[in-house]
C-alpha positions in Angstrom: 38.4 155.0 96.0 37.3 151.6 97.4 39.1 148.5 95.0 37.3 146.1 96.8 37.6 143.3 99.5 41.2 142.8 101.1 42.8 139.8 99.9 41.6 136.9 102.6 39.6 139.2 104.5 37.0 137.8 106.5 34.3 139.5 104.5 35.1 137.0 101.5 32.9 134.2 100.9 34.6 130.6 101.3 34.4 130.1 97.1 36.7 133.7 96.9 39.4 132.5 99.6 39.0 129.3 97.4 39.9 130.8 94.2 42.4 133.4 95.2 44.6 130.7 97.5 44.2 128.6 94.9 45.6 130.8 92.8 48.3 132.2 95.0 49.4 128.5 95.3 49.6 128.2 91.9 51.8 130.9 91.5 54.1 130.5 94.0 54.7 127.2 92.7 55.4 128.2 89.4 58.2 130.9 90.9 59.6 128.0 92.3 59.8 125.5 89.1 61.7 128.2 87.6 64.5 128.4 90.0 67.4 126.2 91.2 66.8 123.1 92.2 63.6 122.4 90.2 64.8 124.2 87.1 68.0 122.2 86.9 65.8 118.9 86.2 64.8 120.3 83.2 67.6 122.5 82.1 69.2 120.6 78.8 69.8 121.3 75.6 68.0 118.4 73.7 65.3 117.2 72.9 64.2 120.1 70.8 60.9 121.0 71.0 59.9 123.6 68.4 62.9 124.9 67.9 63.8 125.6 71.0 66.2 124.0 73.6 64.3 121.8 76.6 64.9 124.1 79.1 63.4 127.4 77.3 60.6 125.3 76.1 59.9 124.4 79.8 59.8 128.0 80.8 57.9 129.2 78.2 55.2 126.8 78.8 55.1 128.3 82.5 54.8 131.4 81.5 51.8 130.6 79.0 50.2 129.0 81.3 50.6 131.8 84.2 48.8 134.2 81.5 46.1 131.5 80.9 45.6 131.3 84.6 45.6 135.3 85.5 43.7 135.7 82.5 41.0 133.3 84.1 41.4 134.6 87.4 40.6 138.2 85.9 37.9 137.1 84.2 36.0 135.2 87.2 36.8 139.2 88.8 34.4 140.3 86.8 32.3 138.0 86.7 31.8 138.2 90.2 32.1 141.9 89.9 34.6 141.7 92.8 36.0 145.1 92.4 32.7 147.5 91.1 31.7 150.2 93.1 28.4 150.6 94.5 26.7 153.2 93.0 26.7 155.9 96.2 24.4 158.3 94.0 21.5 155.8 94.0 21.1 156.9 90.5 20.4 154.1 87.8 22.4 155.9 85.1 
């Protein structure tokens, strides 16, 4: 079963390396926002923000966004129909 083009593979068009370092960048800094030292700039107790302290608010906004972002990356998947199959049987159906 063939999932589609490796990841940076030279078969990729320039707008796919594009979106998926892009998104690999992304991540990676958000993994790093959430650990020591970064994390300790926002780590207090006030102000509250909805309820919650600073620091949990912080995090939890990174971890929406992360969603909003692989949701989006996901979608352009399809959309580009990265991963379908080509149809081996020739048949339309």
């Amino acid at each position: 079963m063939k999932l589609g083009l490796r990841f940076f593979s030279r078969e990729m068009t320039a707008s796919q390396r594009w979106v998926y370092g892009t998104a690999t960048l992304y991540f990676i800094a958000v993994a790093a926002a959430m650990t020591w030292p970064v994390y300790a700039l926002f780590s207090r107790v006030r102000p509250l923000v909805l309820g919650m302290p600073f620091g949990l608010f912080y995090l939890a906004v990174l971890v929406v966004v992360s969603f909003v972002v692989a949701l989006a990356l996901y979608l352009w998947e399809e959309w580009q129909g990265v991963f379908d199959e080509p149809d081996e049987s020739g048949d339309a159906a």
